[in-house]
VMD Tcl script that draws the C-alpha trace (Angstrom):
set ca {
  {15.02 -3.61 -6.03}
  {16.98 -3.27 -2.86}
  {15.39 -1.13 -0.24}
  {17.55 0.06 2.98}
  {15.45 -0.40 5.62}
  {17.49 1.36 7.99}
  {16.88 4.40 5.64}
  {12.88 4.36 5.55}
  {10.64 6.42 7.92}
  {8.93 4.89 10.75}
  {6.07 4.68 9.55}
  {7.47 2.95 6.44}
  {9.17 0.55 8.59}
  {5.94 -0.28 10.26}
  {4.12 -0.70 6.84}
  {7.54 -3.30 5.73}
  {7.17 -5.10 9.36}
  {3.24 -5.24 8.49}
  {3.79 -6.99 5.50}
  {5.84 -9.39 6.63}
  {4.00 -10.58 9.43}
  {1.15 -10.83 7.19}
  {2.93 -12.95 4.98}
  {1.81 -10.70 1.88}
  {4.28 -12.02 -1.10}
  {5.12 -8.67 -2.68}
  {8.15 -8.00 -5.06}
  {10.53 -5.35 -4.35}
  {8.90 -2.89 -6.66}
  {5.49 -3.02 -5.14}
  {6.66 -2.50 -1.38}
  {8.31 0.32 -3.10}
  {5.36 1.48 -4.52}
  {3.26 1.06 -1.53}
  {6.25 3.46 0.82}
  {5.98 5.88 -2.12}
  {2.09 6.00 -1.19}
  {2.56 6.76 2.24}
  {4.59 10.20 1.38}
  {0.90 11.32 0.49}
  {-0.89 12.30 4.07}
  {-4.07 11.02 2.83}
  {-2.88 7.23 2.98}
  {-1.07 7.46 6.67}
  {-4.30 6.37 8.62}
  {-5.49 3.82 6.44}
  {-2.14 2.18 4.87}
  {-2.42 -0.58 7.56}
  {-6.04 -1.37 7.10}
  {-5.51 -1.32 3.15}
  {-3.00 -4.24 3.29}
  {-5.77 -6.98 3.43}
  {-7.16 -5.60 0.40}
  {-3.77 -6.73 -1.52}
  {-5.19 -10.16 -1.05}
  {-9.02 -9.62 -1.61}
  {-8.54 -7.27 -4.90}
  {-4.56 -7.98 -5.98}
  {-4.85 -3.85 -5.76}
  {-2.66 -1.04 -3.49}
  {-5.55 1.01 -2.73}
  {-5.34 4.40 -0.58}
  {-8.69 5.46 1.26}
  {-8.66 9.68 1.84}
  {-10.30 10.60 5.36}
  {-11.04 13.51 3.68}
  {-13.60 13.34 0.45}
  {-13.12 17.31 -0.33}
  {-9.29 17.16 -1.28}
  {-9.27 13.23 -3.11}
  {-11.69 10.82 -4.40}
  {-12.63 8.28 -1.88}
  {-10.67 5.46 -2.84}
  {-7.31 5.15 -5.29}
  {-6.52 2.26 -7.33}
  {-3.04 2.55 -8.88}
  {-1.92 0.57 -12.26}
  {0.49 -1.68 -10.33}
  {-0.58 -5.32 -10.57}
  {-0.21 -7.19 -7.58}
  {-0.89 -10.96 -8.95}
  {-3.33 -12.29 -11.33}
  {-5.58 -10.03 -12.76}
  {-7.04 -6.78 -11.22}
  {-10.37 -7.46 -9.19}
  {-13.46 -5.05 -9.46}
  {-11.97 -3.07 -6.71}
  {-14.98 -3.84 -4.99}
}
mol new
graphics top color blue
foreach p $ca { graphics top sphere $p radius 0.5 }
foreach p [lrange $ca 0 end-1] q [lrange $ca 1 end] { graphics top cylinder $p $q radius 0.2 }
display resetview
């Protein structure tokens, strides 16, 4: 999947630079997937944070700051490598 990175919001181009200096090995379709999570306000403050947890659980995962409008914590169906962890 080609993404133009000119194109993407800042704060999708920080998320792309964050990846990449975290040497995260993600295909195409799952930084897309990830950008596509940051459209939802909920996942803005803790995107960044989140990353390390594509390592530790093989799982995009979106914390909410606020537990009245979503659950605490997302997992979506995208596998990252391996199998799917606990999401512990």
């Amino acid at each position: 999947m080609y993404i133009d990175f000119e194109q993407l919001k800042p704060i999708q181009k920080a998320i792309i630079q964050t990846i990449i200096q975290t040497n995260d090995s993600l295909s195409g379709d799952q930084i897309f997937l990830l950008l596509n999570q940051v459209e939802k306000k909920y996942c803005y403050a803790s995107i960044f944070n989140n990353l390390r947890i594509l390592k530790e659980n093989e799982i995009i995962r979106c914390e909410s700051p606020s537990q009245k409008k979503v659950p605490n914590r997302y997992k979506l169906t995208e596998k990252i490598k391996g199998s799917i962890g606990s999401g512990k």
